[in-house]
KEDO-722736 format. One record per residue: x, y, z of N, C-alpha, C, O, CB in turn; residue in three letters. Coordinates in steps of 0.05 Angstrom, whole numbers, plus 5000, padded with zeros to 4 digits. Each point is the difference from the previous one (the first is absolute). Glycine has a CB too. Layout:
residues N
XYZXYZXYZXYZXYZALA ...
END
This chain:
residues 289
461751215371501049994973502950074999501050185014494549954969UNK 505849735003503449975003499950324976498350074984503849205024UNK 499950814999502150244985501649864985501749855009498750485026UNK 499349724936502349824984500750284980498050084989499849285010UNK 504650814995502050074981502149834979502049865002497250445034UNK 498849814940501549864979501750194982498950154984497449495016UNK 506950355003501150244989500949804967501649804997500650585060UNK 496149774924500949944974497649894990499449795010505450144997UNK 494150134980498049924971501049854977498749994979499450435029UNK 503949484995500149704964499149905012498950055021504949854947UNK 496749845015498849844995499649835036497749985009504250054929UNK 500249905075499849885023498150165017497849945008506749864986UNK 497450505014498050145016496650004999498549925018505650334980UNK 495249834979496449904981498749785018498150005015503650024927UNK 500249805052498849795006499449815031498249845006503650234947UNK 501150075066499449985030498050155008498349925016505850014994UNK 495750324978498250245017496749834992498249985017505550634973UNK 496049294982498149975003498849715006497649945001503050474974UNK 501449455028499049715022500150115029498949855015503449734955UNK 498750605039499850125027497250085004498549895016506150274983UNK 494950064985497550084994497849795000497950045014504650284962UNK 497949475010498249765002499249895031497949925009504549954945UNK 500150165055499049795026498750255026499349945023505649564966UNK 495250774999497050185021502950105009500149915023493949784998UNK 509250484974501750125017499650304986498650054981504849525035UNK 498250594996499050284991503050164986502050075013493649975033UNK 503849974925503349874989499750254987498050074987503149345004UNK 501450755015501250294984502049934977501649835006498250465039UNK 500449784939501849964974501850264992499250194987497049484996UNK 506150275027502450274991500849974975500649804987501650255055UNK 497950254951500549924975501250394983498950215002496249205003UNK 507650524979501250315006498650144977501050224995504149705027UNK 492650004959499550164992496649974999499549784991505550274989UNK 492250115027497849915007498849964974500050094977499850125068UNK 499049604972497549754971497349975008499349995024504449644965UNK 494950364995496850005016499149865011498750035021500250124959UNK 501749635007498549765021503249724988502150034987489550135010UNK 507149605017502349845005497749844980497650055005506249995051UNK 496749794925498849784979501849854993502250024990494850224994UNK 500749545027501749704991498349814978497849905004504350075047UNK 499449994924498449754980499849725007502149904992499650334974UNK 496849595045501349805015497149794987497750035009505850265045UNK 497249474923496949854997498850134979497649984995501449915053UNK 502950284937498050244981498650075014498049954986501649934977UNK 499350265061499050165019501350265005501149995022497449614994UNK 501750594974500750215011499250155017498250154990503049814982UNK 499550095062499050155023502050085004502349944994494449885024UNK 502150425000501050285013500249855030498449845008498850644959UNK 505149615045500949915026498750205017500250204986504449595000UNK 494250285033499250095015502450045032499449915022495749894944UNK 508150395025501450015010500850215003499550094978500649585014UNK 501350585024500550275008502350024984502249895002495950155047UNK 501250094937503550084981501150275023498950145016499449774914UNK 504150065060501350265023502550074981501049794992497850015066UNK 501950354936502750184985502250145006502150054987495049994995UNK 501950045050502350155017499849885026498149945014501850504963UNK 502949545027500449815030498450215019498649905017507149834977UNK 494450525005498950205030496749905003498750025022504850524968UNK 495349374985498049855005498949665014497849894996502950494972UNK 501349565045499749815010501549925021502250095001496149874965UNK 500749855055500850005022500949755008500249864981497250495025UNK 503649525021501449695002496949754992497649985005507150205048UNK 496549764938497449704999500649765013502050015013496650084945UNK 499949655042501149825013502049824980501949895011493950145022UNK 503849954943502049874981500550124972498450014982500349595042UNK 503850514977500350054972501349864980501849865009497950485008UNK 500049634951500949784986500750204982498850194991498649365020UNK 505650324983501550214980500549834984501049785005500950575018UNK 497049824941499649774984500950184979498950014979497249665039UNK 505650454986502050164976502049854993501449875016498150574999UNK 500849564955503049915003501949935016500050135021499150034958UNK 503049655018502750115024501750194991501150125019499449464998UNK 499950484967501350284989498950155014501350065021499549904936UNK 496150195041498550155007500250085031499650235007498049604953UNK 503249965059499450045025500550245010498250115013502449504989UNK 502650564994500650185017497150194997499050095020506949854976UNK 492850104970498050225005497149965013498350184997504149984967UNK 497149595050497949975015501050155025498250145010500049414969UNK 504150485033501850135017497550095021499749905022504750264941UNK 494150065026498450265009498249885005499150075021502150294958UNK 496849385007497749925009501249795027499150025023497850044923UNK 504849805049500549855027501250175021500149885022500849724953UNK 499950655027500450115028497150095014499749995024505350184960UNK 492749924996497850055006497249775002497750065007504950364976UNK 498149415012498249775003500649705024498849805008500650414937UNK 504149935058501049735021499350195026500150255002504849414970UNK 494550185044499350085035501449675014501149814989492650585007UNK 505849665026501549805020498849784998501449805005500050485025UNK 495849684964498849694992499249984974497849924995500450005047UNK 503450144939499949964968502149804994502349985010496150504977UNK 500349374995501149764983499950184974498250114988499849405038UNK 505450464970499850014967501449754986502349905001498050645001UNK 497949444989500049734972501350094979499450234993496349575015UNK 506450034976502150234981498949664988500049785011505550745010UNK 493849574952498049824981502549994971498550024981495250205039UNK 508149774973501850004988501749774987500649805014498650555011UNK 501449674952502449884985501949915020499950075023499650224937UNK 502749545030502850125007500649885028498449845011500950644961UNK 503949635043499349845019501050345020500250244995500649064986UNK 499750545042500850225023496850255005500250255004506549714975UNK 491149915019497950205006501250165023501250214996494849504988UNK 503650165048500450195019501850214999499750215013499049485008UNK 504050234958501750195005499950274987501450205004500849445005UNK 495450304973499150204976498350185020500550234996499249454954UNK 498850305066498350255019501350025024498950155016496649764968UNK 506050005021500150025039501650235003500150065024500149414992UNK 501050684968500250295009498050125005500050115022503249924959UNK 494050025001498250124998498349945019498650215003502349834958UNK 498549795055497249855016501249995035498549955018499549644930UNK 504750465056500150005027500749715019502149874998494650524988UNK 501349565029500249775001497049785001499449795012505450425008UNK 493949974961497849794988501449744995502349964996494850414981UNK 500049415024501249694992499850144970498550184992499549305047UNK 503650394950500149904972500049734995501849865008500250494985UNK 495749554990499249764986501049994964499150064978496549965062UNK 506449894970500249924955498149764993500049775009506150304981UNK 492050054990498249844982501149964962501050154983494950085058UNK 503149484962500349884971497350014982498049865005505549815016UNK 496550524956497450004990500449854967501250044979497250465054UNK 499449254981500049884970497950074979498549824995503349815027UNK 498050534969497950054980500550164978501750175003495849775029UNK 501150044939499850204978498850215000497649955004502849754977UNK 500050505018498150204994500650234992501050165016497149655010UNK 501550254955501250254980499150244999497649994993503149734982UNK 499750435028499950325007499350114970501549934982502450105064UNK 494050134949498950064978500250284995500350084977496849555027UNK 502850575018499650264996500850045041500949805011494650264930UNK 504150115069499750175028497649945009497850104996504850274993UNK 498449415029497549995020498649764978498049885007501250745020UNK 501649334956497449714981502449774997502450024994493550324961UNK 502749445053502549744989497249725003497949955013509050285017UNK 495349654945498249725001501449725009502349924995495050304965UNK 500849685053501549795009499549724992497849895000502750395032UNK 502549594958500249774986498949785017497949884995506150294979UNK 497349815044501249645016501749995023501750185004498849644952UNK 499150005059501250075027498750145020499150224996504349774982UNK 496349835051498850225023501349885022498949895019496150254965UNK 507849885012501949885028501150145008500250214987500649465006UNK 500850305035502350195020500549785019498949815010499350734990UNK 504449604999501449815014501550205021501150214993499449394966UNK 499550285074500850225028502049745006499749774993495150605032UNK 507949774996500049895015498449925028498550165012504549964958UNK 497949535043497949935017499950235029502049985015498749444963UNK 497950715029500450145033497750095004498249944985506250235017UNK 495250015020498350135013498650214972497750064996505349875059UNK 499350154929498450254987499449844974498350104985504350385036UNK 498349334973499249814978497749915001498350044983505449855014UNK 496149975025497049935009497850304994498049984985504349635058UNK 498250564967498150184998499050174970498150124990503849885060UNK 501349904946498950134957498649704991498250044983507350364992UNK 494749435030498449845001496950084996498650034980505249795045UNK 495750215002497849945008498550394983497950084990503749445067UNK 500150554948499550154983498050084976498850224998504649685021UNK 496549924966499649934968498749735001499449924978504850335001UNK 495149575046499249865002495950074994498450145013507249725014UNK 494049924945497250114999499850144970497850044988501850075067UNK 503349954932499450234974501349754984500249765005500450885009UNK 500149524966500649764976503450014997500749874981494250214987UNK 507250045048503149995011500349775019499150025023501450484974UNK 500649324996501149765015502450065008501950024985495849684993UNK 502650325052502050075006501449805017498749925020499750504971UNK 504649465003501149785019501450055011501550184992497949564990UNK 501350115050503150165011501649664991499049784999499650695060UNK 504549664935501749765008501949995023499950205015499749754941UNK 501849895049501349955020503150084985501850115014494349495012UNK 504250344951502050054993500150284964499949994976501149415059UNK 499150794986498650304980503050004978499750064977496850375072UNK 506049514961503250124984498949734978499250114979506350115067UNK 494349544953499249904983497550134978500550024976501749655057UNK 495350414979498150094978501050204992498850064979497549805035UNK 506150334991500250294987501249924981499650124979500750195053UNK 501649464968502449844983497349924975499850074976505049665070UNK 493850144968498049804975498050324991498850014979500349285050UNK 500850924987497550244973502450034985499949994976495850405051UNK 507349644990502750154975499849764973500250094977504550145067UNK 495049554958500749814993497450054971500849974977501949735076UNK 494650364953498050074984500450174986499250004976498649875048UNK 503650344988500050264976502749994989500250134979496450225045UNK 505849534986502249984982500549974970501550154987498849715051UNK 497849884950499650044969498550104990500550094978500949655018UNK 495650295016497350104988500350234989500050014975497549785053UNK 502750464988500850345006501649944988499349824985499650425054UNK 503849834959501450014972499449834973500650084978502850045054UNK 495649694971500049994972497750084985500150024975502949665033UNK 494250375008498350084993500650354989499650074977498149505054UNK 503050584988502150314999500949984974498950124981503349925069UNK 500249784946502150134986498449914968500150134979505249825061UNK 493149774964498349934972497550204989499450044976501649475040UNK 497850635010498050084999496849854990498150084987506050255012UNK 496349465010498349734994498349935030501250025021502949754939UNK 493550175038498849975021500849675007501949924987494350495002UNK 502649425029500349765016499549844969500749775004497450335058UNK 501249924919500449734979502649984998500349774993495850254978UNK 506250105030502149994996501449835013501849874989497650504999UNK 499949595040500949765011499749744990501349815009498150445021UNK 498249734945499949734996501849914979499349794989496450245026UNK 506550094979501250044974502749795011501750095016496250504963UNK 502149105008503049875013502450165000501349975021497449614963UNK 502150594996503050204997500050095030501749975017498150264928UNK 497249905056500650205028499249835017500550105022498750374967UNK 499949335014499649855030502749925011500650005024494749794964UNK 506650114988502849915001501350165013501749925016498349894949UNK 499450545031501550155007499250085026501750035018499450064940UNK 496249955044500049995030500949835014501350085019495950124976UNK 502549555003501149785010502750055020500849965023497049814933UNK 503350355016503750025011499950245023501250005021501849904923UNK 495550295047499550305016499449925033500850135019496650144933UNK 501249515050498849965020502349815021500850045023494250054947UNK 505449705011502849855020502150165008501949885011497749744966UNK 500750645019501750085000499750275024501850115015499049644933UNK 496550315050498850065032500249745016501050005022495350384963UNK 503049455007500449745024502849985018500549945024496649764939UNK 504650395015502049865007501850365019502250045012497749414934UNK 498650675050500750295014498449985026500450165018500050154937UNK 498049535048497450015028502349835018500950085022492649864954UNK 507249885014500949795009503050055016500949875019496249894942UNK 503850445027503550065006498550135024500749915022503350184929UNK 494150105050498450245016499149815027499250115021498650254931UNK 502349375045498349815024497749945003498949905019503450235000UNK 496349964951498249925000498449804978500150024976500750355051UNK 497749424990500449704979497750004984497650005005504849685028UNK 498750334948498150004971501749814979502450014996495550555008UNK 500749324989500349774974500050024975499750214989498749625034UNK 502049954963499649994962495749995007498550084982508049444986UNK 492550395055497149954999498950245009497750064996502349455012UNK 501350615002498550334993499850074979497850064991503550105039UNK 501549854951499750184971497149864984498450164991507849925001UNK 493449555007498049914991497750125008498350104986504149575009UNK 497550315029496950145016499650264984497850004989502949835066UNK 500950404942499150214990499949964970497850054989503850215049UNK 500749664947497750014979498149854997498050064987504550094995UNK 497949655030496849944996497950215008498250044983503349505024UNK 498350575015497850205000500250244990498450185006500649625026UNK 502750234955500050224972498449894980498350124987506450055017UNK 495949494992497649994977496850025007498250084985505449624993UNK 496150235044498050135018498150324996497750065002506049655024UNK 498750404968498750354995497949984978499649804985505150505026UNK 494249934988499050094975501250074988501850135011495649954999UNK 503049884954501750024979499650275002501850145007498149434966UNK 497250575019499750324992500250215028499350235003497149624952UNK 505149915067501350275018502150035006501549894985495750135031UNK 504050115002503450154998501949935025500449815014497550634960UNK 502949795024502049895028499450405008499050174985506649254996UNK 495750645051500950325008501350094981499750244995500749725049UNK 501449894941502750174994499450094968500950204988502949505047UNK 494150044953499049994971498250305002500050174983499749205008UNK 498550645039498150224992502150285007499850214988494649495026UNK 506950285000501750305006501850034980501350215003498749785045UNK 501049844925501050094974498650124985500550214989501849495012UNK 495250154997497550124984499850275003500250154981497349485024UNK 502050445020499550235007501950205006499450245003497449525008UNK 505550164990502550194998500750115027501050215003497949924950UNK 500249655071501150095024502649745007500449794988494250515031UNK 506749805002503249945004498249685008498049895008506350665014UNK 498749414968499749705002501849905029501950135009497849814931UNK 499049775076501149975020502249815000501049915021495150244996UNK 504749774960503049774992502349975022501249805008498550364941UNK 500350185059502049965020499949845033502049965014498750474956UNK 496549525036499149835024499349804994498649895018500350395002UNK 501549594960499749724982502949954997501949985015493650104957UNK 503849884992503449824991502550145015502149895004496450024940UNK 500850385065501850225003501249835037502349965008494250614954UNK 501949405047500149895030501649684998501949905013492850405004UNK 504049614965501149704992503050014980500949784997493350045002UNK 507450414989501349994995502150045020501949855000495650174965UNK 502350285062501450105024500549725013502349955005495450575001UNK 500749314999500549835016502349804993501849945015493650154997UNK 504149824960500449794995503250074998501849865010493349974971UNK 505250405005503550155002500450015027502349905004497950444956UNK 498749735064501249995032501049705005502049945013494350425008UNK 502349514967500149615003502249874984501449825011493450144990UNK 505750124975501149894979499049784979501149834986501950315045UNK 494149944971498449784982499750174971498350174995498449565049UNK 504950214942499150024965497049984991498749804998505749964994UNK 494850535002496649954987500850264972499650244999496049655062UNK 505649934918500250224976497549954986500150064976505149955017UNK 492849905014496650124976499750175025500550234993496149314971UNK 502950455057499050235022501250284994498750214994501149425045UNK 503650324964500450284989500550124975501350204995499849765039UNK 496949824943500650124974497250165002499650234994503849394976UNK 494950205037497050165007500850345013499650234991497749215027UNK 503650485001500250215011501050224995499050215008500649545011UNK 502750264966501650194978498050094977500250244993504449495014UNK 493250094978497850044981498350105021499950234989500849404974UNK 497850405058498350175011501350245018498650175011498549424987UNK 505550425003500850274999500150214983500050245005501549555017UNK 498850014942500050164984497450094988499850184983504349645014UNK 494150085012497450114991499750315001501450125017496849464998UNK 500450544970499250284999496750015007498850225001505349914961UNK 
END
């Protein structure tokens, strides 16, 4: 039975630990403040995960893979669970937004592999330890030895997991997903019907060519047929569900803007590509309270 550590309980973490859980691995759930049990809404079915919650790093020891599914803000304070859960044959999987995963843990982990994963799915965080889940059961690895094995991993549960050959492109196309959705869902406070609205499709529209055209200075080739592809599978979503950034306003935890539009604005100023809706967004989700 594989050792799997899942540091973080929203909505993502919930939902690896408990497709982990699915496929028979023996999955601990960190988490900095203790909750009773881990519950997921999924089908109008509500079950209890049958997963080891843990609260203090001195309680736990190296495993064979850990998946860090905190925020990217959040990372430095997983800090304590990844010095005590990485050992010399641990895979940590950094399950995250945003781009530059590896560079976000590799102080902390030594010289564990690190795997950056793409998680495509909804799922909204309701209370500590309870979240329900909308839509979506994808990930995306790059192609290798440890890709293959998160793979095979999850092979069997209801997480489809793909490797590509070319990973700097998919980080560009998840940035490329949450560029208009998360803010405008955030700053509207409107769930996924909002996308169907022409004013704001227009506006994402522009939001999004304008990451294109920032990927592109960066070397990496993305098109006007990407921006189509995503919204189109924005209209795709469920109307009565959200985005991360929609449920962490709700709830009044920090928002992650700055590893989004915030990342897509740094760049695009290193380049000299003009994106003024990116950094008007971004000036409006700084000013949030």
């Amino acid at each position: 039975m594989t050792r799997i550590a899942v540091i973080g309980a929203g909505g993502i973490g919930c939902l690896l630990a408990a497709r982990a859980q699915e496929r028979g691995h023996d999955v601990t759930v960190c988490v900095r403040t203790p909750i009773p049990a881990l519950r997921l809404d999924e089908d109008g079915v509500a079950c209890e995960i049958p997963v080891r919650i843990a609260a203090d790093p001195a309680a736990v020891s190296a495993v064979d893979w850990v998946i860090v599914a905190v925020k990217a803000q959040d990372t430095a304070g997983a800090a304590p669970w990844l010095e005590r859960l990485t050992g010399s044959n641990t895979t940590v999987v950094v399950a995250q937004n945003g781009l530059g995963h590896e560079d976000r843990v590799r102080s902390y982990v030594g010289t564990a592999d690190v795997l950056p994963a793409l998680v495509y799915t909804a799922v909204e965080r309701l209370g500590p330890g309870h979240v329900v889940y909308h839509s979506g059961n994808g990930a995306v690895v790059p192609r290798s030895d440890r890709g293959a094995a998160f793979e095979a991993l999850f092979a069997g549960s209801s997480l489809a997991v793909r490797q590509t050959d070319d990973f700097a492109k998919a980080l560009w196309r998840k940035l490329l997903s949450n560029t208009a959705v998360n803010p405008i869902t955030a700053l509207t406070l409107r769930r996924m019907d909002v996308m169907h609205e022409p004013d704001v499709l227009a506006m994402a529209r522009e939001l999004l060519l304008e990451t294109v055209a920032t990927a592109r200075a960066a070397g990496v080739d993305l098109s006007e047929r990407d921006v189509d592809e995503t919204l189109a599978l924005h209209k795709t979503y469920d109307i009565h569900g959200g985005t991360s950034m929609l449920y962490d306003r709700f709830a009044g935890r920090p928002l992650e803007h700055e590893y989004l539009t915030g990342a897509i604005v740094e760049i695009a100023e290193r380049h000299g590509v003009p994106v003024p809706r990116n950094r008007m967004i971004l000036t409006l989700l700084r000013a949030l309270r």
